[in-house]
N, C-alpha and C positions, 0 to 999 in steps of 0.2 A: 616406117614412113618412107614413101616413096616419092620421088619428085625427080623427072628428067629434065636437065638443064640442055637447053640446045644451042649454045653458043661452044667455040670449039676446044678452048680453055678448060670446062668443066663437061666431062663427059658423063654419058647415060651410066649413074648406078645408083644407090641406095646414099642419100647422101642427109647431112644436115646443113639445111640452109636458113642462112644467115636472116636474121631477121629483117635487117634492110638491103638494098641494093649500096649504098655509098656509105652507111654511117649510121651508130649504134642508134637507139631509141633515145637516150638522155646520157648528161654524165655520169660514166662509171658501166654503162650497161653497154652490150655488144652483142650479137649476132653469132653463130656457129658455123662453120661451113665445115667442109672434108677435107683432107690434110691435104688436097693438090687444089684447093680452092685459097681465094686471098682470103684475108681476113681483117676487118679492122680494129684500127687502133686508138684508141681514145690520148688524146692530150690536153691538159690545161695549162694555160696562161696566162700568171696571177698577173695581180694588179700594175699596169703602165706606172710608171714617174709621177705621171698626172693622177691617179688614184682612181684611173678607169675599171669595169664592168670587166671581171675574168671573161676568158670566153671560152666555148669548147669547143673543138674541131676534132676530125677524122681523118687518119692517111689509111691508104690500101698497103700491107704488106706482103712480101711475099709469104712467109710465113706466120703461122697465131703467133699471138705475146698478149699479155697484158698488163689490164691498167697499172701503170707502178707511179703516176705523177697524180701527187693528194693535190687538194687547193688548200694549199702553205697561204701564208699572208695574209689573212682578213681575221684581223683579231676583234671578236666584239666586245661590245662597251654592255654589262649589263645594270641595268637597275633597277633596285630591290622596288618593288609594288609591295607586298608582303612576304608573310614569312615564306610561301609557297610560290611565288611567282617571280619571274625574271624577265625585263624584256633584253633582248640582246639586239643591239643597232651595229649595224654593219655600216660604218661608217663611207664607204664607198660606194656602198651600193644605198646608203640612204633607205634600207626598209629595214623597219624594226619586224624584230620575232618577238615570240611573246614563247616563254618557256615557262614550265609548270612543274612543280616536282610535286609528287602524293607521296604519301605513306598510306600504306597499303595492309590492311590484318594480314598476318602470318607472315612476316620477315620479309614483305614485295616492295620495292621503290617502284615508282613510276614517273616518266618523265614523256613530256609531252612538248615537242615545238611545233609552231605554227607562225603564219606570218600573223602578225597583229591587228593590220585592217586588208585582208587578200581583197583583191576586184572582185571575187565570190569566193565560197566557199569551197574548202580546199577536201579530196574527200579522206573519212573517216572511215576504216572498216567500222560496219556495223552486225551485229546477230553474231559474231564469235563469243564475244564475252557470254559467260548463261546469265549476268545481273549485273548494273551499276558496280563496282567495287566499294567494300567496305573501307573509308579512311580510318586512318587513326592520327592524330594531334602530331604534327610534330613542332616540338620544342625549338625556339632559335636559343642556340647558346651563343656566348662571347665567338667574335671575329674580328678580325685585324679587319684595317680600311682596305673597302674592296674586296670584301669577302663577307661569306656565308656562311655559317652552321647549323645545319637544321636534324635534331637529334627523336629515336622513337621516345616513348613514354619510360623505356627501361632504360635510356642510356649507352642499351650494348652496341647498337648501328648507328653512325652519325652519315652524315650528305655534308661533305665541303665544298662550297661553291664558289667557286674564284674569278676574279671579271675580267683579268684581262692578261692574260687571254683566257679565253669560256676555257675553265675546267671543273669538273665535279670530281673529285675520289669519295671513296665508300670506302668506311674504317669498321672495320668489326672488332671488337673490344680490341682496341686501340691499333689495329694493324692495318693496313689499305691492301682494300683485297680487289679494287675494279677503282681501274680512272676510265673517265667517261672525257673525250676530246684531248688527251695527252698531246694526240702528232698531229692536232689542229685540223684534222679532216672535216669536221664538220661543215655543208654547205647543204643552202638551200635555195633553190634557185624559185626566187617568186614566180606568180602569176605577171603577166605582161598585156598589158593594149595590146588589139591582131593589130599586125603591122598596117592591112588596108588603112586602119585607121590614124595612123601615124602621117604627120607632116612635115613636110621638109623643111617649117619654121624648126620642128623640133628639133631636127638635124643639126642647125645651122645653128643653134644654140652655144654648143660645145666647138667654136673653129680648129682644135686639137685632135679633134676625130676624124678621122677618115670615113668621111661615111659613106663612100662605095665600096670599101672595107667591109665595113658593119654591114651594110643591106645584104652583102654575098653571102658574111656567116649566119646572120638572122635567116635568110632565105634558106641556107642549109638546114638549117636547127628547126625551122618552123615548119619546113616539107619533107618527107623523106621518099623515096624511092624505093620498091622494090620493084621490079620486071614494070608488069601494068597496075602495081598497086601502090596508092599515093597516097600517105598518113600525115595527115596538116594538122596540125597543134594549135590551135584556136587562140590560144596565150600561150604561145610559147612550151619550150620547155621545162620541164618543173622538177627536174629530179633532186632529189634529197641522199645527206651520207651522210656517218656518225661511225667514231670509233671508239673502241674499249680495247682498254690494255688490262688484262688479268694478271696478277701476278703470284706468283710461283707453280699455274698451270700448265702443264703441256698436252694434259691430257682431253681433245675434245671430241662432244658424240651429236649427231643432230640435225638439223636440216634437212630432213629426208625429200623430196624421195631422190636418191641416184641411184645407180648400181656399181657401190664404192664399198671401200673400207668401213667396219664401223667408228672408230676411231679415223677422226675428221685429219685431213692430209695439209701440211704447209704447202701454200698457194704460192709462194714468192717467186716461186721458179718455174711457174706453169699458170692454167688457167684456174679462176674462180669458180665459187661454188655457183650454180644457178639454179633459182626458183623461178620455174617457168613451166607452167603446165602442158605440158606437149603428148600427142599421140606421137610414140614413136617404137615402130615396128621392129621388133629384133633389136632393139638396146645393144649397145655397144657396152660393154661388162669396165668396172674400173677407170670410172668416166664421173666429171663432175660435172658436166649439161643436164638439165633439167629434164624431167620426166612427166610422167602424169602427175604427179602430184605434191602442194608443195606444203611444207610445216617450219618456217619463218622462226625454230627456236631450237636453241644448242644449248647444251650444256656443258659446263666444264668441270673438271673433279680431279684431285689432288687427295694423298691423304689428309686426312680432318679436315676436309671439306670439300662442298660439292656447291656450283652456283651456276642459273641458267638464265639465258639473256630470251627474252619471247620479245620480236619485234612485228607490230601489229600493223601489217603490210600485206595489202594485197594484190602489189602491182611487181613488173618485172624487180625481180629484185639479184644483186651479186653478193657473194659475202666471200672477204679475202680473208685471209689466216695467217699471221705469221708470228712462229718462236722464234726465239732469241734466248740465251742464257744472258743471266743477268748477273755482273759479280755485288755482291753483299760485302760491306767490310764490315771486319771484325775489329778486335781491340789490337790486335799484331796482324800482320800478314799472311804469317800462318792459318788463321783465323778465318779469314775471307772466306764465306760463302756466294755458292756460285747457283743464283735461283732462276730458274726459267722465266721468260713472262711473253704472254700470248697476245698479238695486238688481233682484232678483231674487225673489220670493217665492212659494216652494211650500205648497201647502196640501191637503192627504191628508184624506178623510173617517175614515181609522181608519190601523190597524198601528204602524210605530214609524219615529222619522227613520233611513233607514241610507241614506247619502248617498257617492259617489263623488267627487272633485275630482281630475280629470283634469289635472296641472301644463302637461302640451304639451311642450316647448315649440310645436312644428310642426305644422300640420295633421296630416301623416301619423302625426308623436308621439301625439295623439290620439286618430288612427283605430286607431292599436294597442293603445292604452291601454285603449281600452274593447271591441277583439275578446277582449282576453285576461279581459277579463271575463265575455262573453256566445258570444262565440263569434265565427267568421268564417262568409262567405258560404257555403252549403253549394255544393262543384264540381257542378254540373247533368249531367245526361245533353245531349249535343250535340243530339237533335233539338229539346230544347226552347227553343234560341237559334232555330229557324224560327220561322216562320208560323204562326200558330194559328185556325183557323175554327169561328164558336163561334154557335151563336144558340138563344136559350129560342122556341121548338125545334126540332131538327130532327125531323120527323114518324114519320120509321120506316125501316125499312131500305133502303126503293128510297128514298127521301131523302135519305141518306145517301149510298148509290152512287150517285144522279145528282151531287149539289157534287162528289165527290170525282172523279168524270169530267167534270164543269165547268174545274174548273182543269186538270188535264190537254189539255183540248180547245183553253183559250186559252193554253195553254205558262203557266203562271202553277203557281212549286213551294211546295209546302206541305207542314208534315210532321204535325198532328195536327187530325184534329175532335173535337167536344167535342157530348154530350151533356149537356142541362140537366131537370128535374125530372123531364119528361113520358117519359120513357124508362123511367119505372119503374110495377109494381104499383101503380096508386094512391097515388103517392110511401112508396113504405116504399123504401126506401135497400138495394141489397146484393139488388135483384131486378130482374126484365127486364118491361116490359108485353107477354102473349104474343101480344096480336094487332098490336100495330106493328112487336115486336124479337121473332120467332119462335125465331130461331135465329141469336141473339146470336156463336155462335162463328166461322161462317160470315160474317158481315158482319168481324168482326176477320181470319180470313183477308184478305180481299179487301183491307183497309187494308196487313195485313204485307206481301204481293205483290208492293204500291209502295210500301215500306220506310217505312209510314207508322205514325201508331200515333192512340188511341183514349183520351181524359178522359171520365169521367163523373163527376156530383156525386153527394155523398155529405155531408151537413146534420147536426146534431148531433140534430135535434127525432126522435123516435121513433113514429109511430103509434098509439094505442092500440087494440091487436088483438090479442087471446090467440090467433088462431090467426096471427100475424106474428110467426115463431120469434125475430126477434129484439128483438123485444120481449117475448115468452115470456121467456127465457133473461136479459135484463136484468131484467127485473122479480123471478123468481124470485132472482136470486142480490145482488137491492136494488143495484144499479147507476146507479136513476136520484137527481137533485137530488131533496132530500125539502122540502117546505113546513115552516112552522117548528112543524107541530103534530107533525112526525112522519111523515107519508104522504108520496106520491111528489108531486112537484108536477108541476103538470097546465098547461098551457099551450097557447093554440092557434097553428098554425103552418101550412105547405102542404097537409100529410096532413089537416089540421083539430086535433082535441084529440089531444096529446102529452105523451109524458113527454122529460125531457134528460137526454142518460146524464151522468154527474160526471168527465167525463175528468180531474178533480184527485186520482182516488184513483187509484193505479199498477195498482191489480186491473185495475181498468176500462178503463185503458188497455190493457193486455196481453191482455186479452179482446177489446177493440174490433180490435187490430192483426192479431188472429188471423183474424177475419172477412175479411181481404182473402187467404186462402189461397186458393187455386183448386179445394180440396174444399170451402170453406165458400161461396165468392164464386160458384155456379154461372154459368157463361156466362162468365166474366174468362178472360183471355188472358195472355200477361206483355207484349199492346201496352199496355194498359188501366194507365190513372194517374188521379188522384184530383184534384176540386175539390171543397175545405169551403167552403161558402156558408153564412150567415144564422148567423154560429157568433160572434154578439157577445157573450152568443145572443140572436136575433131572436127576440121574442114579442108575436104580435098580440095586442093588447089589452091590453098589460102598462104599465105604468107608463112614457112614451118609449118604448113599443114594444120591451123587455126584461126582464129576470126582475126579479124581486121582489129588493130587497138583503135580507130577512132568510130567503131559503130556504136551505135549508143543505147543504152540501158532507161531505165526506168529514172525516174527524176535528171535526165540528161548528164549523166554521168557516162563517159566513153570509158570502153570497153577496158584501156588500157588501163585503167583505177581498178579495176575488178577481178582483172582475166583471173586469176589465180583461187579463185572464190565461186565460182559460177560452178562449178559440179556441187561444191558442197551445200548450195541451195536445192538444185536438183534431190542431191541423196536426200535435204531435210525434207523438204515436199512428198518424197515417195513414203518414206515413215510417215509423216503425219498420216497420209493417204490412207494406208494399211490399218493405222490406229484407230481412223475415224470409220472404215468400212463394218470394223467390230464394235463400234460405239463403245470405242474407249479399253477395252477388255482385254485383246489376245495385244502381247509383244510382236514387233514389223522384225523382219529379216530382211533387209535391205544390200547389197555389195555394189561401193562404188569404182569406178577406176580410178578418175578424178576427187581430191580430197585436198583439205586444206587444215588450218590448226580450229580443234572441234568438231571433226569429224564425226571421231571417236561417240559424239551422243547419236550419233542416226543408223549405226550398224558397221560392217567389215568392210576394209580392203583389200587388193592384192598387188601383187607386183609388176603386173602386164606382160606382155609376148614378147614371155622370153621363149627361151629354143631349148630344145633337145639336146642340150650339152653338159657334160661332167662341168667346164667350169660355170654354167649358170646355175645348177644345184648349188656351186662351193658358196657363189657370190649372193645365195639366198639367204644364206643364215644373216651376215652382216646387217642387208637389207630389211631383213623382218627383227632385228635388235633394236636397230635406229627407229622402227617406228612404233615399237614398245615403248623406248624410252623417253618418245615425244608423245606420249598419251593416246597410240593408236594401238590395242592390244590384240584388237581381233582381225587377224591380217594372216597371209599365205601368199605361195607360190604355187602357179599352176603345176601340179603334177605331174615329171615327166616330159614338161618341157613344151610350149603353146606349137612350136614353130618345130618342123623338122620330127624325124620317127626317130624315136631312143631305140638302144638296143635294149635286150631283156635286162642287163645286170644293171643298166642306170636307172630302168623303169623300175625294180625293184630297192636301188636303195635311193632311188625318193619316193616311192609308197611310204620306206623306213622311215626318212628323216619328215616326211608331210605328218605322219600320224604322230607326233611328237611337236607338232605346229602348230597354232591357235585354228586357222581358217586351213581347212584340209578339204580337197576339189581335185581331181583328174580331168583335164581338157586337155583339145587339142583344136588344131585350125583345121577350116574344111578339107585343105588337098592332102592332109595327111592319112597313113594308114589307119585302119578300127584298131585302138589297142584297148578295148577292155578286158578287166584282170586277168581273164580267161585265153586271153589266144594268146600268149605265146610259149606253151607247154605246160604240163603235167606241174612240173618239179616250179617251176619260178609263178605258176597261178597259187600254191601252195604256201610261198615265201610270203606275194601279196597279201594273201589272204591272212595270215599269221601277224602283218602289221595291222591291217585292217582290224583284226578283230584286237591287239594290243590296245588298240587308241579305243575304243567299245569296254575292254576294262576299265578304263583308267577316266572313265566319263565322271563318277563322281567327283575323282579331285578334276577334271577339268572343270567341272560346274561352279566348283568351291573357289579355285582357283578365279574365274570370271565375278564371282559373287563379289571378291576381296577388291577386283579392278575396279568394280562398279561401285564397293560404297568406301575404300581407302586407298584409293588410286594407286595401286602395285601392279606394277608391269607383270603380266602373265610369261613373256621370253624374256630371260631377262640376265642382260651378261654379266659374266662373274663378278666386275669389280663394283655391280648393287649390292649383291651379298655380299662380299668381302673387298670394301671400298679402302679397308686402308694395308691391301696387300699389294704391294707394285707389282708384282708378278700377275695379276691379272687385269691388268688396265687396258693391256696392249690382244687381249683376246680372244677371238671372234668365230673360231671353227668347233666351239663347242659354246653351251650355255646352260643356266638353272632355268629350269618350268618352276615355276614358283619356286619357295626355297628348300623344297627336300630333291628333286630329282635333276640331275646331271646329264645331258646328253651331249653324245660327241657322235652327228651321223658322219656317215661314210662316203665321203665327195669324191675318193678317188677310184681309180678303175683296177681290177684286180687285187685291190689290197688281202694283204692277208694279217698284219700287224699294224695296231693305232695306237700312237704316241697318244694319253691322254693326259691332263695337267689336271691334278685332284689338289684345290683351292684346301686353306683351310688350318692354321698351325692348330694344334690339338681339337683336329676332329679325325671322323672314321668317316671310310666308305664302302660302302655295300653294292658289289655286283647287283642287279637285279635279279638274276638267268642264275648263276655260280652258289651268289653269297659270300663268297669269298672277300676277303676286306682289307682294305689299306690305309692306312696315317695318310694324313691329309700332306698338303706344301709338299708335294713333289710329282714326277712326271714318272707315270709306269706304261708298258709296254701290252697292247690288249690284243690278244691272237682274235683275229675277226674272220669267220665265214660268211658264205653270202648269207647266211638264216642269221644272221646277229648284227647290233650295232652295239657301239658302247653306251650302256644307261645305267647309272648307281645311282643309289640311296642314299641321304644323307644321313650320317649319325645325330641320332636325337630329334628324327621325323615320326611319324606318323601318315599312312597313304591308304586313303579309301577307295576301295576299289568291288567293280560289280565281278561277282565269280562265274558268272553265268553270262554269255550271250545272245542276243534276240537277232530278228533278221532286222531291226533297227530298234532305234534309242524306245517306238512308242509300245515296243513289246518286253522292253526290260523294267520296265516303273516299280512293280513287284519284285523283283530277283533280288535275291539275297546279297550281301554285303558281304567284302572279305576287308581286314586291315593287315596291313603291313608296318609294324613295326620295328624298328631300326635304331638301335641303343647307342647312346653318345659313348664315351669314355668313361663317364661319370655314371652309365646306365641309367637315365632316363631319355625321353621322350616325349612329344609333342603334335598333336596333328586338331584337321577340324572337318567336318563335313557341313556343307548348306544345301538344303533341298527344299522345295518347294513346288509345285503341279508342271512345270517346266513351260508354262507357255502365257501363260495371265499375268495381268496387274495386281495379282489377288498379294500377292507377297509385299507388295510397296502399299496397298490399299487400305487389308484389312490384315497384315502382318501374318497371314499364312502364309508361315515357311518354320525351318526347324535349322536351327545351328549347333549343332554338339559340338564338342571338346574333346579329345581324347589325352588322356597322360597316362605316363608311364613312369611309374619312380618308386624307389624301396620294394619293387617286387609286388607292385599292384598296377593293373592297368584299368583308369576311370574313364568312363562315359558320363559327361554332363551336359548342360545348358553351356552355350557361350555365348547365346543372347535371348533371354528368359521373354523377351517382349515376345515372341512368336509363335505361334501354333501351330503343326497340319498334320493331319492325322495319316500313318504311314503303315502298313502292315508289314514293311520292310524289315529282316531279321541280319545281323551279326553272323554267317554261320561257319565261318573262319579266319581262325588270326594267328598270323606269323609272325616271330619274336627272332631276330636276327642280332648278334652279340651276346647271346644271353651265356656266360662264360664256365657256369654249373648247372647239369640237370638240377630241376627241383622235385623235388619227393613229392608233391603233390602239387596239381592244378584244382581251384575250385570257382565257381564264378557265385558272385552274393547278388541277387536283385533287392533291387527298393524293395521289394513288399515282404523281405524277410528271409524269400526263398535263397537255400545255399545250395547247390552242386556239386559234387565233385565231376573232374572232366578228364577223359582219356587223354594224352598228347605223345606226340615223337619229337625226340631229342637225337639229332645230331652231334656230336663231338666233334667233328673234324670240320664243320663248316661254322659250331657253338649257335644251332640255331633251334626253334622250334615248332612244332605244328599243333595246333588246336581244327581239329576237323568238327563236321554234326554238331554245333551250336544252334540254339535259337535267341538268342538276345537280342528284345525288340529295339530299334537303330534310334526312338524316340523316346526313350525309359532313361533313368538312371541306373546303372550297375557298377560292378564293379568285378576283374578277374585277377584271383590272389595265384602268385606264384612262390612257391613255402619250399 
């Protein structure tokens, strides 16, 4: 993002600016500026002698700091309504809240405050959840006066609720693993009369108050400044905070998006974390400012046990972090243990606290915990586990047919190009430029041909042009974000001055979705799939380069309730769109920039423009862990780097580590050089192509791998300490990770490497080279000679790995090709794997249950093929016709394979001794049949 500052203090460069001119948006939240910029500082000051209204104020400093002063002092008074309800009265401030605690199926508390009569309605995210929550009963047990216990139906999780001062702990069979308000942070600052309407009887009321005092700091709090943009608070400021104290954790993952560690950093001695949806160009790397996109939920994990907070906010929000060791006493002082504990603190510029508490106990417990909240990964159409060739931009139609006869020419398969702004009338969205793209239908033939298919972007900003029907037809029927006077707000963006359509009202959406008909969408094809860019939403010249917080939305809701949620209506409207132009039939392919918690149902994201640098490769891996493990599985980095020209060796080893990443895409931005795979020599087009075509194998387990995100919420990247949560040595580890749970990668971030240090997780397990076969004990660190043709990937012992032996020039010419396995023997010599398949593009597998899930095991010297979910059908001509047995530690005197129908085999194989491995070549065992292959 770009923004020149012309006063003389802050000079012309690439800067991040503050969100206001004098002072943050609400308590707890702030502004960013450039490290020679001031920055401000949030202070509170609890309650006078007289038991007056804390207030908040802002100093300019010379240098950042933050928030470190909670609002201490305001202890509420609760009382019990029933077993579920609490009001808590703020004695000073004289307004009751009204708090709610749920029990929730599958081990979720929920906890909800609000004020109890607000002047109106305070707002509520809505459309995250996929359904009402299911409660469950909970039980009040015995409580001392002044307290609460509220227990599930098992007894194992109890809610202690304590009135004064408000504290909740959460005991899991008998230990408190989360207090909720320990260090009294909790505040809420109600709805307020607009001051016009205030009168100086009221003033005069309290003779103890200064009330030229008050008018200054209300007039601060209720206007804010930036340059020429003035954000007026209608009632005031409303910001809300809530704290948790974890105890015995230190380890936490979450809040995406930044370009941070993945393992979340103590805050106490620097800035917080921030959820704020921002365009911003070239990211600044190991930075906790907000990004495009935000997921409002952490987790935290310890051994034997893992627990994650989802806080259901969609407005600016901070989250501070801070460990402390905690000493434990023992029965002697020797004794004494010394346990971490994590305090946690959320801070929302508005809405109301409605908070999840994920019990876990398991990583995986977790990750279900909060699908059945938001949702699970949406099943993708198979070509979009290819390759994806993408650049701002490709010129025009013979542009397009020459890359897409590029790759062809150097055997290199690919299954989608991608159109970026320039493809359009003068960027109006939903049109063709007719002298580059003449005959838009014609160039989509030629991609179907070679069973390829066709993205173009599609931005949320509108042109302003009455004769651009669709901005006709929004504007007539008031569809766009309105300014807080009333009109449409006006913004400038690629087209130049724009309106933004309000995809928060469902009109609007339904309207929007309909646009992608093939009678409305002239030129669309049903190859053609959708990318929402700049949908934070990106506004040049806007305050941070986004909309204003008081323009207003649909049911008069200002922007600032929402900002953080407006893309992911957008991405939901483009899926419906895609779904409804097939009447219901084909899966949408959608990629947004902008995302929030739930994304994950409408299609992929990525990481945005980043640059052409070894350490934004490093900082990608972290980045796409964090939002695997927040329920986003289908996610990448641009290839190669958005911004800036890589050399050949970086370009190659992120081809390496992208074909090993959910969402695999090569772009770049318009003033860069053409790097497609092909120019830049003989020897490194060869490298690319070798990854390229690795990730073209390996499609069925990525398919399978996607199948397991969509119906049992498992992260497809997914870092060491999911699989092995209760190994401390992988808590803290982020430069490598598990693709599902049999394969290992460790790509290559550095420049010239020749040797990677790689951490092989795991007390009595084995690992299997991929390349080598070679193998090592698990729970320790070996040394991997790496050239530019390699990165490090092993097998996990006691996997199974389906994979295509044959490759096509994309996904829709390999349907037929034969099947190879890769089996990889524990210690114990057995084995475990599964394949799912299905037509790769229909509803037909959720509808009418075509699809096919086999089993693969491997034990006592037999390896099965079965059902692993018998409800499904589809008929496959697809054959078995190699499989590799790695560990297998004596030749066997004979290989035979026994089909269901009686028939028995005997089968050729080669046996290795020095690697104890073996090859079964020229099989035909059908992939949808039962069998079985004996090794004697």
């Amino acid at each position: 993002m770009k923004q020149l500052r012309s006063d003389a203090r802050n000079r012309a460069h690439q800067i991040w600016m503050p969100s206001k001119e004098k002072k943050p948006q609400s308590r707890g939240t702030y502004g960013i500026s450039a490290q020679d910029s001031t920055w401000p500082r949030m202070e509170l000051r609890g309650p006078t002698s007289k038991g007056k209204l804390p207030r908040m104020s802002a100093t300019w400093l010379s240098r950042p700091r933050t928030l470190r002063t909670p609002w201490n002092g305001l202890h509420f008074q609760p009382v019990c309504r029933f077993s579920t309800e609490t009001t808590l009265l703020a004695a000073s401030l004289k307004v009751p809240l009204l708090a709610e605690v749920y029990g929730i199926e599958g081990n979720i508390f929920r906890l909800k405050i609000n004020e109890e009569t607000p002047l109106k309605p305070r707002y509520e995210v809505p459309d995250v959840l996929t359904s009402k929550p299911s409660t469950v009963r909970l039980l009040s047990c015995s409580g001392d006066t002044g307290s609460l216990v509220l227990a599930d139906g098992k007894g194992n999780l109890k809610c202690h609720i304590t009135a004064n001062p408000f504290k909740v702990d959460l005991v899991s069979e008998e230990e408190v693993v989360m207090n909720i308000n320990l260090l009294g942070q909790l505040y809420f600052e109600h709805l307020q009369v607009p001051l016009k309407q205030r009168t100086t009887k009221e003033n005069e009321e309290d003779a103890s108050v200064d009330t030229s005092q008050q008018k200054q700091e209300d007039l601060g709090l209720w206007e804010e400044k930036f340059r020429n943009f003035v954000d007026v608070k209608v009632n005031g400021p409303t910001s809300i905070g809530l704290d948790f104290s974890l105890h015995g954790f230190e380890y936490l993952y979450g809040i995406p998006q930044h370009a941070e560690s993945h393992q979340l950093k103590n805050t106490s001695d620097g800035d917080a974390y921030r959820l704020y949806n921002l365009d911003v160009y070239g990211y600044k790397i190991y930075d906790k400012k907000g990004i495009y996109g935000s997921v409002p939920y952490l987790l935290a994990h310890k051994q034997g046990r893992t627990l994650g907070i989802f806080w259901l906010n969609s407005s600016e929000t901070l989250v501070e972090i801070n460990t402390e060791p905690q000493v434990k006493m023992g029965p002697v002082a020797a004794k004494q243990e010394v346990r971490p504990r994590t305090d946690v603190h959320w801070m929302s510029e508005s809405g109301i606290i409605d908070v999840f508490l994920l019990i876990g106990p398991t990583p995986c417990d977790v990750f279900k915990q909060y699908s059945s909240l938001t949702g699970t990964q949406a099943m993708p159409p198979l070509f979009s586990l290819g390759y994806h060739q993408c650049r701002w931009n490709y010129e025009d139609e013979q542009d397009v047919k020459a890359v897409d006869a590029g790759f062809d020419k150097h055997d290199i398969p690919y299954d989608v190009i991608w159109l970026d702004i320039e493809h359009t009338e003068g960027k109006r969205y939903f049109t063709w430029d007719k002298k580059r793209f003449p005959n838009p239908e014609r160039m989509q033939e030629l991609l179907q041909n070679k069973k390829r298919k066709l993205v173009v972007i599609s931005d949320p900003h509108i042109k302003i042009d009455p004769d651009y029907s669709v901005y006709a037809k929004a504007k007539e029927q008031g569809f766009f974000v309105r300014n807080h006077e009333g009109g449409d707000f006006e913004g400038v963006c690629w087209p130049g001055l724009s309106c933004y359509l309000d995809f928060t009202n469902p009109k609007v959406r339904e309207w929007y979705s309909r646009l992608f008909a093939f009678s409305a969408y002239q030129g669309s094809t049903d190859i053609l799939y959708i990318w929402n860019d700049m949908n934070e939403p990106s506004v040049f010249r806007g305050p941070e380069q986004t909309m204003q917080k008081n323009a207003i939305h649909h049911g008069n809701w200002e922007h600032r309730e929402l900002h953080n949620i407006y893309g992911f209506y957008q991405q939901m409207a483009t899926a419906e769109g895609l779904i409804q132009r097939s009447k219901g039939k084909e899966r949408p392919f959608v990629l947004t920039r902008s995302f929030f918690a739930g994304s994950q149902k409408y299609g992929a994201v990525w990481t945005g423009d980043n640059r052409a640098k070894w350490s934004y490769l490093k900082i990608s891996i972290p980045m796409l862990l964090t939002l695997n493990v927040t329920g986003i599985s289908f996610c990448g980095a641009d290839v190669g780097g958005f911004i800036g020209n890589p050399e050949a060796e970086l370009l190659v080893r992120w081809y390496q580590a992208g074909a090993y990443q959910p969402f695999f895409r090569g772009h770049a931005t318009i003033k860069t050089k053409r790097r497609e795979p092909w120019l830049f020599g003989e020897e490194h087009t060869r490298l690319i192509r070798e990854a390229i075509r690795e990730r073209y194998a390996l499609l069925p387990y990525w398919y399978s791998l996607f199948y397991r995100a969509h119906v049992a919420s498992e992260p497809i990247m997914r870092p060491l300490w999911v699989e092995f949560p209760d190994e401390l040595e992988t808590f803290g580890v982020e430069d490598e990770y598990m693709l599902g749970c049999a394969l290992l990668v460790h790509p290559v971030t550095e420049p010239k490497a020749t040797v990677i240090d790689v951490f092989l997780p795991g007390r009595n397990e084995v690992w299997y080279d991929s390349k080598t076969f070679a193998h090592w004990e698990g729970a320790c660190t070996v040394k991997i000679p790496v050239a530019l043709d390699s990165i490090p990937v092993f097998q996990r012992g006691g996997s199974i790995v389906p994979i295509k032996t044959r490759i096509g020039k994309s996904t829709g010419w390999m349907t037929d090709f034969p099947y190879g396995l890769r089996v990889a023997l524990s210690t114990k010599g057995s084995a475990v794997g599964e394949l799912y398949l299905d037509d790769g593009h229909s509803f037909r597998y959720l509808h009418q249950k075509q699809f096919l899930h086999r089993k693969f095991s491997f034990s006592s010297g037999v390896l099965t093929n079965s059902y692993a979910d018998k409800s499904g059908h589809y008929p496959s001509k697809c054959v078995v016709e190699q499989i590799s047995v790695l560990g297998l530690k004596e030749q066997p005197s004979s290989v035979t394979t026994h089909s269901s129908d009686g028939n028995n085999q005997s089968v050729a194989f080669t046996y290795c001794a020095k690697t104890s491995s073996l090859s079964l070549e020229k099989l035909s065992l059908n992939i949808g049949a039962d069998w079985e292959v004996h090794f004697k």
